[in-house]
C-alpha positions in Angstrom: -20.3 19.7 -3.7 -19.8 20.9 -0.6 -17.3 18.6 1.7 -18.5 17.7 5.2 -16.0 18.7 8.2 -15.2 16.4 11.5 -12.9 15.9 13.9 -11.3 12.9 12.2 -10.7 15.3 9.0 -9.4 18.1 10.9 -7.1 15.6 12.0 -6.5 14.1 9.2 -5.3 17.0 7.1 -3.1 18.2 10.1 -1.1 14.8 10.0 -0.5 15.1 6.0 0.2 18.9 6.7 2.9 18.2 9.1 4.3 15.3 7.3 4.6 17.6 4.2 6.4 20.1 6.2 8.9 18.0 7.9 9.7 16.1 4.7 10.6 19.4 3.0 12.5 21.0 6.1 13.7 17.9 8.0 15.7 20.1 10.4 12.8 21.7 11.6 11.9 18.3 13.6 15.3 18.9 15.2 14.1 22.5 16.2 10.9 20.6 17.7 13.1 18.2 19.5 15.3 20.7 20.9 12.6 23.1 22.0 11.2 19.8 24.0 14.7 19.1 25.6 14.7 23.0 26.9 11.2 22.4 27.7 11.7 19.1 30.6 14.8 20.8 31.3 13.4 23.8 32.7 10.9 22.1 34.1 13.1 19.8 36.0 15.2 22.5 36.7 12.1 24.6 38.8 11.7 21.7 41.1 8.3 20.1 40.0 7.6 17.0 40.1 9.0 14.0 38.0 6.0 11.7 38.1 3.6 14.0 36.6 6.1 14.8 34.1 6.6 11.3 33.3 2.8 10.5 33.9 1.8 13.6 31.0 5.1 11.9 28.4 3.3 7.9 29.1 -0.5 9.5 28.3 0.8 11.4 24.9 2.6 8.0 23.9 -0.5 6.3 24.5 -3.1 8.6 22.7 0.0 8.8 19.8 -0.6 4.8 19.7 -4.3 4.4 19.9 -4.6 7.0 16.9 -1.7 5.0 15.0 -3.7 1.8 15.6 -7.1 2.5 16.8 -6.8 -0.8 19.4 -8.4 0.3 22.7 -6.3 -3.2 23.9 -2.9 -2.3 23.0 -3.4 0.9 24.1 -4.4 0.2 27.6 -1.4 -2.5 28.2 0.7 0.2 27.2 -0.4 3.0 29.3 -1.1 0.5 32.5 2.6 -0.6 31.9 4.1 2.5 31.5 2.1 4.2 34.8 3.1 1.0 36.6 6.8 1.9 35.8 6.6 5.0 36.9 5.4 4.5 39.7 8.0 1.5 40.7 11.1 3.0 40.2 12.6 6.1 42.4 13.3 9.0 39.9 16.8 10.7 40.5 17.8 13.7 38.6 20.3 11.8 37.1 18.1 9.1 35.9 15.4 11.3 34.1 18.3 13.0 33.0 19.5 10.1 31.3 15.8 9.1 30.7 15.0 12.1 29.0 18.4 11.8 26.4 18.2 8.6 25.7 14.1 8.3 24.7 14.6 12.1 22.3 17.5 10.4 21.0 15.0 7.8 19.9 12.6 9.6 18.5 15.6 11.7 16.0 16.5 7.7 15.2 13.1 6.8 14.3 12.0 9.7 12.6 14.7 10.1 10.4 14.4 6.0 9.3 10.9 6.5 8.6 11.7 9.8 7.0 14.0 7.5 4.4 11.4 4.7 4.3 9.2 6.9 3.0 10.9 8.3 0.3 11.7 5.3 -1.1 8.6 4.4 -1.0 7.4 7.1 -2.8 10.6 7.3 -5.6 9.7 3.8 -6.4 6.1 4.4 -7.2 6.7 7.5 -9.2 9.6 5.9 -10.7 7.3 3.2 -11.7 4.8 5.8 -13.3 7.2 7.6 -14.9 8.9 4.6 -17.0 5.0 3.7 -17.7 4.9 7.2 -19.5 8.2 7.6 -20.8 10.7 5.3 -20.3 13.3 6.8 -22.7 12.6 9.8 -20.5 11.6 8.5 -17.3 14.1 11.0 -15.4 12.6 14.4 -16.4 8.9 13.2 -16.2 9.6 11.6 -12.7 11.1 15.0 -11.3 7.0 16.7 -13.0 5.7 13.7 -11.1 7.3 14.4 -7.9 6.6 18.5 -8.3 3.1 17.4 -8.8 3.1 15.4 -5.9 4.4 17.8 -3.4 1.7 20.3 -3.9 -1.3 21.1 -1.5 -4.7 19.2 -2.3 -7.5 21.4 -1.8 -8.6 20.1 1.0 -5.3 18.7 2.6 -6.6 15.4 3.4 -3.9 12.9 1.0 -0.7 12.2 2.5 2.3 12.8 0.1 2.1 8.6 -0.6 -1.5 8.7 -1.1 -0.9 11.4 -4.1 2.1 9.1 -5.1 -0.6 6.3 -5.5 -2.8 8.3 -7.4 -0.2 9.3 -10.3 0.7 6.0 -10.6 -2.7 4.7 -10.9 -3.1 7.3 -13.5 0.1 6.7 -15.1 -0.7 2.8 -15.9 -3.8 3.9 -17.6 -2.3 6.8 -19.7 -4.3 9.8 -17.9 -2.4 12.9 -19.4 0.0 14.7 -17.1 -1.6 17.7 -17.6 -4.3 16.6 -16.0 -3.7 15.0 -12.8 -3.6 17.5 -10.0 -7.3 18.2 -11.3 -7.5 14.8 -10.7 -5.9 14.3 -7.5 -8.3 17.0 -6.0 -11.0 15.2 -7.3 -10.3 11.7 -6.0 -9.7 13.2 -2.3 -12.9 14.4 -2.7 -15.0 11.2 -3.7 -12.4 9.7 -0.3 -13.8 11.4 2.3 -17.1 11.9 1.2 -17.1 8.3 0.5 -14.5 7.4 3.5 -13.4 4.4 1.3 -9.4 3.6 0.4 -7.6 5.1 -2.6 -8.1 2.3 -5.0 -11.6 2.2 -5.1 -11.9 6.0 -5.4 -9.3 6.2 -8.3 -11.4 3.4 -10.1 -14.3 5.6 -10.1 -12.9 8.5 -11.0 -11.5 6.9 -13.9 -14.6 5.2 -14.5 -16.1 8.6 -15.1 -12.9 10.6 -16.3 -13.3 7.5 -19.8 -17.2 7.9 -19.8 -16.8 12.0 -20.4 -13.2 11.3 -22.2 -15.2 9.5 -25.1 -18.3 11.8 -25.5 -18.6 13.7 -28.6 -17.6 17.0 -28.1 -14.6 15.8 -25.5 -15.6 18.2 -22.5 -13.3 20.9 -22.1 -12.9 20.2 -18.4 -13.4 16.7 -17.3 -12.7 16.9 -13.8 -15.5 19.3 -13.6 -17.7 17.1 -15.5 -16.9 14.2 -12.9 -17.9 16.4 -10.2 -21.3 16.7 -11.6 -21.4 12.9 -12.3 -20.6 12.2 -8.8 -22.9 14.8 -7.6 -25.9 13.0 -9.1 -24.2 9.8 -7.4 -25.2 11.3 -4.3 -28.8 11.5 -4.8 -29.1 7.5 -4.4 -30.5 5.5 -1.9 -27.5 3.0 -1.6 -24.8 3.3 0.3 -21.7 4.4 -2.1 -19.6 1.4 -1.5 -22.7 -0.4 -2.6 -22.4 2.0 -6.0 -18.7 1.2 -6.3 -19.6 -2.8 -6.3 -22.5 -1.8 -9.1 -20.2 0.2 -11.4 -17.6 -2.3 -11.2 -20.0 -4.8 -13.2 -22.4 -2.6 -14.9 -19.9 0.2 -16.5 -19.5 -1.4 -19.8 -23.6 -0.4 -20.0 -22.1 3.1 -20.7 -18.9 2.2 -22.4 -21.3 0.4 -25.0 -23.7 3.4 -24.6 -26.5 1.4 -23.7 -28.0 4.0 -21.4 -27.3 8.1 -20.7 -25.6 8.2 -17.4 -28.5 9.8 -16.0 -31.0 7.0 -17.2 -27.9 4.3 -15.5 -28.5 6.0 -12.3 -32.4 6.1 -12.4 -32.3 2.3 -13.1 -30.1 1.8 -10.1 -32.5 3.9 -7.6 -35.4 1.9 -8.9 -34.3 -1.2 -8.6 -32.9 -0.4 -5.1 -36.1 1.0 -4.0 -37.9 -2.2 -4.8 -35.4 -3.8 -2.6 -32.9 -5.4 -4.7 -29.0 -5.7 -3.3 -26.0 -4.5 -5.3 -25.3 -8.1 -6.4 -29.5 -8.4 -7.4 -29.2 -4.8 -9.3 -25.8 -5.7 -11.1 -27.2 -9.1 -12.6 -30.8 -7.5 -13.8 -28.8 -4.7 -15.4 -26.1 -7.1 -17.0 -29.0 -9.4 -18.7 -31.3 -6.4 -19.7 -28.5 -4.1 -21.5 -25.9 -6.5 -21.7 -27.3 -9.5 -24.4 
């Protein structure tokens, strides 16, 4: 399946990129800081001006806050505010000086808080899936759960709490270690093709992972086999969250083995061609394979 690429990806996969990289080198953000610091001050220093400095600073903040919110609103109150204050106060040396310090000192403050929130965030979710697999040995398989979580996705598009999510998910519903970074690429896959959160993804993967787990001869590489399933998933005329809301109430029709997964998809793309909704399709299906 080949993976679609846009801005908001590109994007997307630098973010978890550099939050990867500053969680394992925190001292590089320092570095950044510093290198910022030496930047203004040379700036300042060969006598240009202060208000397009401080104009450039107020338009980064804002862009940083529409893209951390997406509310065109906010973002406007906080850029007309910050040019407005610019523009009202008379710059000194001194004062941007002290301007300068006092807002970098802010941002080491800030980083390094969330930098803590978010590995305790993530220790108590792996912690969580590690006393689900082995709680006589939760220590030893939470340090495999955290190796497996620091490692690249394919496509670099999961944040290191996104992959966090996935292990426990897989962890509550006894998915073999051995298996989850096949696992984790494959869910990242079915998110951005699908642009739908984490939880509905995992429960289609999972969906699939039990409908190959218990055909007879087990497949020797699931993952792969999910990728074909999800393939063919492609080839309806529904939109996918539509398909999520079908499988959710029509699975057991292939736990029970009522239909070939090929035959479950063909009923689906009939009915939906005759104009039946995902509610319509999930009852007919229910109360023809289901009695």
């Amino acid at each position: 399946m080949k993976k679609s690429k846009s801005l908001f990806e590109a994007l997307t996969a630098l973010k978890a990129v550099t939050q990867t990289l500053f969680k394992k080198m925190p001292v590089l953000f320092l570095v950044v800081v510093y290198l910022i610091d030496l930047g203004i001050r040379s700036y300042l220093s060969a006598g240009w001006s202060t208000t397009y400095l401080l104009g450039l600073l107020i338009l980064i903040i804002s862009i940083g806050i529409y893209v951390s919110s997406k509310s065109l609103s906010e973002t406007t109150l906080s850029f007309v505010l910050g040019i407005l204050t610019i523009y009202s106060i008379d710059w000194e040396k001194a004062n941007i000086t002290l301007f300068v310090i006092l807002y970098l000192a802010y941002i080491v403050v800030t980083f390094y808080i969330s930098a803590i929130r978010l590995a305790a965030k993530q220790e108590s979710i792996l912690t969580q899936a590690a006393c689900k697999l082995d709680i006589g040995n939760y220590k030893d398989v939470y340090k495999r759960l955290k190796n497996i979580s620091q490692k690249s996705t394919k496509y670099g598009q999961l944040s290191i709490l996104d992959k966090s999510e996935i292990i426990r998910y897989l962890a509550f519903r006894q998915v073999i270690i051995g298996e989850y970074e096949e696992a984790i690429n494959m869910i990242e896959l079915i998110k951005n093709v699908c642009q739908a959160e984490i939880t509905p993804c995992c429960e289609i993967y999972y969906g699939f992972y039990t409908y190959c787990h218990n055909q007879t001869p087990t497949p020797p590489n699931i993952s792969k086999e999910v990728e074909k399933m999800f393939d063919k998933v492609t080839t309806l005329t529904i939109s996918y969250l539509e398909f999520f809301e079908i499988f959710a109430q029509t699975k057991r029709i292939l736990i029970e083995k009522a239909l070939s997964f090929d035959k479950y998809l063909l009923e689906i793309k009939l009915l939906a061609l005759q104009g039946y909704s995902s509610a319509d399709i999930s009852e007919i299906m229910r109360e023809k394979y289901l009695k």
